[in-house]
C-alpha positions in Angstrom: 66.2 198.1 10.8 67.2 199.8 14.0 66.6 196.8 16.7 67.2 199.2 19.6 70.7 197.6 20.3 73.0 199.0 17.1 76.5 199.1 17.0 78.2 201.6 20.1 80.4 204.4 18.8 83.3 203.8 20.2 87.2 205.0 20.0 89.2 202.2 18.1 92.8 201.0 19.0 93.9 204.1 16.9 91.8 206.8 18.9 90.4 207.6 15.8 88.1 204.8 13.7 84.8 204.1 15.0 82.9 202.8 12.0 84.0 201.4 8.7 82.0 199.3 6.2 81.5 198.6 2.5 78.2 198.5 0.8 76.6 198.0 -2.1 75.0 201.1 -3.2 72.2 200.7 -5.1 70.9 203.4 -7.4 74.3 204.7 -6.5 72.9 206.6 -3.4 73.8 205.9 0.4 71.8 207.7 2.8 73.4 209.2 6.7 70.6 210.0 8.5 69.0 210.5 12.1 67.0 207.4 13.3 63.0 207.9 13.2 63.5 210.9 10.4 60.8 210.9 8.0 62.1 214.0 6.7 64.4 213.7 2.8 66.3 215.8 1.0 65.2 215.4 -3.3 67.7 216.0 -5.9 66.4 218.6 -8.3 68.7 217.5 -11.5 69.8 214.3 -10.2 73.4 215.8 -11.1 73.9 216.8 -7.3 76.8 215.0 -5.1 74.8 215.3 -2.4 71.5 216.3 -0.8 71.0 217.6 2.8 68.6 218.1 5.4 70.0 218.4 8.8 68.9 215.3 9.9 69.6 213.7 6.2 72.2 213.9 3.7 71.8 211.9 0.7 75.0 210.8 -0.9 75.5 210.6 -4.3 78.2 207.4 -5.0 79.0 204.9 -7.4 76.5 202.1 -8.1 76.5 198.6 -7.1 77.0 197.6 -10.4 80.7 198.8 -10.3 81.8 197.5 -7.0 81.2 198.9 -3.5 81.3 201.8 -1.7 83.1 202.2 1.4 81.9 204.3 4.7 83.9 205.2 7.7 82.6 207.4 10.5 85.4 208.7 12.5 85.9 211.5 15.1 88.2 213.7 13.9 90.9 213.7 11.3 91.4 215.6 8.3 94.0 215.4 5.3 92.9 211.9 4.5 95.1 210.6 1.7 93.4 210.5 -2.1 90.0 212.4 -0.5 88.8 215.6 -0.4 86.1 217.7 1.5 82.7 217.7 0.0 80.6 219.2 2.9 81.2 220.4 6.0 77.4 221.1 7.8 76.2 220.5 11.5 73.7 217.4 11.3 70.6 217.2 13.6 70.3 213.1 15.5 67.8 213.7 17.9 68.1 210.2 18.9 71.7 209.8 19.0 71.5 207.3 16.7 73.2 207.3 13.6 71.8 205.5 10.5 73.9 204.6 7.2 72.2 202.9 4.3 70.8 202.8 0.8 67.8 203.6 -0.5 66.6 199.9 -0.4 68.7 198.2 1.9 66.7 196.2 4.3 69.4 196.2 6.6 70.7 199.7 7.8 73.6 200.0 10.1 73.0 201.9 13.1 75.6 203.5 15.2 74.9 205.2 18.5 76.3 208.8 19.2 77.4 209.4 23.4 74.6 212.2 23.4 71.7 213.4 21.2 71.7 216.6 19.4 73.5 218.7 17.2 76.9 217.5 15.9 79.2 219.1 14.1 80.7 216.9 10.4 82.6 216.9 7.2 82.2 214.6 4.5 85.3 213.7 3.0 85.5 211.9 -0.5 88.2 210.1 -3.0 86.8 210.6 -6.0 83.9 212.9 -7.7 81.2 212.8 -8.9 80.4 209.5 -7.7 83.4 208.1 -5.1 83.3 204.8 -4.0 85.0 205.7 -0.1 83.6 208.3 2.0 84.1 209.2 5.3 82.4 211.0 7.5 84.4 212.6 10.4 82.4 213.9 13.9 84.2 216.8 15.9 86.6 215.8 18.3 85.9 218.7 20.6 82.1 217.8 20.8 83.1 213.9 21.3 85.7 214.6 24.3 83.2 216.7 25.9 80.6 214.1 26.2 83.4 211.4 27.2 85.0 214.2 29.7 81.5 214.1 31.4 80.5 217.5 29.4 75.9 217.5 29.7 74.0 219.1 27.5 72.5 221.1 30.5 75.7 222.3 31.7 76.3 225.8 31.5 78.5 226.9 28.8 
């Protein structure tokens, strides 16, 4: 659970990274989400690759029971050797905290954003239907402008 503290997004030594992880994914599912949402997407066939709800997209992926899934959350970057794009959406995290887990993963992993809001992402993935590395890349224009002192309640 979200203790209050969470990991802080932050630029790696690359520029790039800011997350990266490998999970379990049981019932084959990992869930990106907006803290305190109590709002979920349903598959309709249970065929889907994905569900979404701006503040929730539902991931289809391969199972636990074939090995682990990895996540990275990255600002920017495209082209990303052996992936390709699944979705590219603008996700709602009115708390500016990221959450990444599985449907019954007492744990979750939560990463904070540098401002609340509406963010702009594509989900990249290696294989399909069910990959077992995604990543999830936030728009560099939208990060630099927070980190360039950029406020919400700036004129545009």
């Amino acid at each position: 659970m979200f203790d209050g503290t969470g990991i802080l997004m932050s630029l790696d030594d690359s520029g790039k990274v800011v997350y990266h992880d490998e999970w379990g994914a049981q019932y084959g599912l990992v869930t990106v989400r907006d803290f305190g949402t109590e709002e979920a997407p349903t598959f309709d066939s249970g065929e889907e690759e994905y569900v979404f709800l701006p503040s929730n997209l539902i991931l289809a992926v391969r199972p636990d029971t074939e090995g682990d899934v990895t996540v990275e959350v990255r600002v920017g970057g495209a082209d990303f050797a052996g992936h390709e794009l699944l979705l590219e959406a603008r996700m709602m995290f009115s708390s500016s905290v990221v959450v990444i887990t599985t449907p019954t993963y007492v744990d979750e992993e939560s990463l904070h954003l540098p401002r609340a809001g509406s963010w702009a992402v594509k989900v990249w993935v290696n294989s399909r239907p069910r990959p077992d590395s995604v990543i999830l890349t936030l728009e560099p224009s939208e990060w630099n402008s927070v980190q360039s002192g950029w406020r919400a309640d700036s004129p545009t």
